[in-house]
C-alpha positions as CSV (number, residue, x, y, z in Angstrom):
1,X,-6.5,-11.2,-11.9
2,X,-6.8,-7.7,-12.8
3,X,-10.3,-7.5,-10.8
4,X,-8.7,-9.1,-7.6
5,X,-6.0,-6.2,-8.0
6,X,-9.0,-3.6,-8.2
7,X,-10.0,-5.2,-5.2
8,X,-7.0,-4.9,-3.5
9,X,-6.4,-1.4,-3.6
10,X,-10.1,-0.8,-2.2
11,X,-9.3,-2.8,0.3
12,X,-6.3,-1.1,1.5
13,X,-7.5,2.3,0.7
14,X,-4.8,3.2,-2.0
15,X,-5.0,5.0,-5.3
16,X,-2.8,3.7,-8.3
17,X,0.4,5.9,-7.7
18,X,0.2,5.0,-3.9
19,X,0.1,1.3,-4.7
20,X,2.8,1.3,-6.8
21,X,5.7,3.4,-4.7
22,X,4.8,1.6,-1.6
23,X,5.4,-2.0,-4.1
24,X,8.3,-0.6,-5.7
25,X,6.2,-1.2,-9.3
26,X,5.9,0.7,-12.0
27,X,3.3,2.6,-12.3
28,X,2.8,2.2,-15.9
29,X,3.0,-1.7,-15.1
30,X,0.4,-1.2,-12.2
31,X,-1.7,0.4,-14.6
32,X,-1.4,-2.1,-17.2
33,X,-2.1,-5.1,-14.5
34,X,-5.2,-3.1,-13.7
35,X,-6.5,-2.8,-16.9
36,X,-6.1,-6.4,-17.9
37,X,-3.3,-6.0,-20.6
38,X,-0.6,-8.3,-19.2
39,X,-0.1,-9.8,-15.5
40,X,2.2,-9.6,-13.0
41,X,5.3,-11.9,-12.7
42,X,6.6,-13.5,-10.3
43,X,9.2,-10.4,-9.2
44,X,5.7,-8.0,-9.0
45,X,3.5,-10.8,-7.0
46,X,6.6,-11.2,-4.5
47,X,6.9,-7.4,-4.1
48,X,2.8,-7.5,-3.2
49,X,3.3,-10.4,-1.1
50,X,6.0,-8.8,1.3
51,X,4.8,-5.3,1.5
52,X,1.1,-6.1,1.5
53,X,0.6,-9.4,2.8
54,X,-1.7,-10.4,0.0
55,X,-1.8,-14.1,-1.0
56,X,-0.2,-14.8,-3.5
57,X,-2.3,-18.4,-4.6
58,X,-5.7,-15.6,-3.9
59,X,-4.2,-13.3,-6.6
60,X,-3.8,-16.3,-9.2
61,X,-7.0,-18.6,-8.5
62,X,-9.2,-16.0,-6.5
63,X,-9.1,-19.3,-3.7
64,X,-7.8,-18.9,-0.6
65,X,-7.7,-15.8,2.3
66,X,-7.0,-12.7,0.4
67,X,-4.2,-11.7,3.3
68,X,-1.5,-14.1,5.0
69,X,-2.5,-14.8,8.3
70,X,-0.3,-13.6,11.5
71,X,1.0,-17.7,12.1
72,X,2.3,-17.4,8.8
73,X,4.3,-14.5,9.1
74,X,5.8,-14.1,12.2
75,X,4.7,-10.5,14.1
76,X,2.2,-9.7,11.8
77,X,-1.6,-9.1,13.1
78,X,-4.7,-10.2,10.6
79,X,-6.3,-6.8,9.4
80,X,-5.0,-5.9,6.5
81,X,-5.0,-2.5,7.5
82,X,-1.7,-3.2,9.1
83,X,0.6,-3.6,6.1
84,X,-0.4,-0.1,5.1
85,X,0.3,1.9,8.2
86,X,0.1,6.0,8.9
87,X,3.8,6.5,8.0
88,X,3.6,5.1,4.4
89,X,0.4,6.6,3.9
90,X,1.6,9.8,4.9
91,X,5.0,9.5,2.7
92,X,3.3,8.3,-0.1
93,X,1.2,11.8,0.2
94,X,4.3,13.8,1.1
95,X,6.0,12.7,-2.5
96,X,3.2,14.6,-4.3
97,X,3.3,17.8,-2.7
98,X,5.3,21.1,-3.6
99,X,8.3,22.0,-1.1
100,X,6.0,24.5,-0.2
101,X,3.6,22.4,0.5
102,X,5.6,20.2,2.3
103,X,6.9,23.2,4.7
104,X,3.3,23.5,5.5
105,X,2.5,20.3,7.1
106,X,6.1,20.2,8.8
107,X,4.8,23.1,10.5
108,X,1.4,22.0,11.1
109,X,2.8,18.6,12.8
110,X,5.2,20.8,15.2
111,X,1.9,22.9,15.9
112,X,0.5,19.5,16.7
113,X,3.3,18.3,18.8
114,X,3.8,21.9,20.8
115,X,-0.2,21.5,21.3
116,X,0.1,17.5,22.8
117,X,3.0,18.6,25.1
118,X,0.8,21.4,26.6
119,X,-2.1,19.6,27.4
């Protein structure tokens, strides 16, 4: 399982630490999952499920679509690209960055608002 979970996070573009804040998993745990050392329970692989829309029977028997399809899950498209969207990319990046840091790209994204409403 540990290889499909590799997968996964190439697949949706993530590193480690982002993978685990946006699954509400311990990073510690991710890592250990990753590394082969233990797997995920049934708590961890329902956490994946609803906030990635991986497959749960994919991550246990490799069989099956990788992602739940949009007739399974009411309102939800079929690129997996979708479960991660801009905003939790964007606070997952925001929780690693000094206050200063943080001031700076509030004040880059007003720049970039002022800049849209002038055009």
């Amino acid at each position: 399982m540990h290889e499909r979970l590799k997968f996964l996070l190439a697949d949706l573009g993530l590193n480690i630490k982002q993978f685990a804040e946006m699954g509400d998993i311990p990073y510690r745990t991710l890592q250990d999952y990753l590394a082969g050392k233990i797997t995920p329970g049934y708590d961890n692989l329902q956490k994946m499920h609803a906030v990635f829309r991986v497959s749960i029977d994919w991550l246990l028997t490799n069989e099956g679509p990788i992602y739940v399809k949009k007739e399974a899950v009411a309102g939800v498209a079929e690129s997996p690209a979708r479960y991660v969207t801009t905003r939790d990319k964007i606070n997952a990046i925001l929780k690693e960055l000094s206050e200063k840091d943080k001031g700076a790209v509030l004040e880059f994204a007003e720049f970039l608002k002022a800049k849209k409403g002038g055009d």
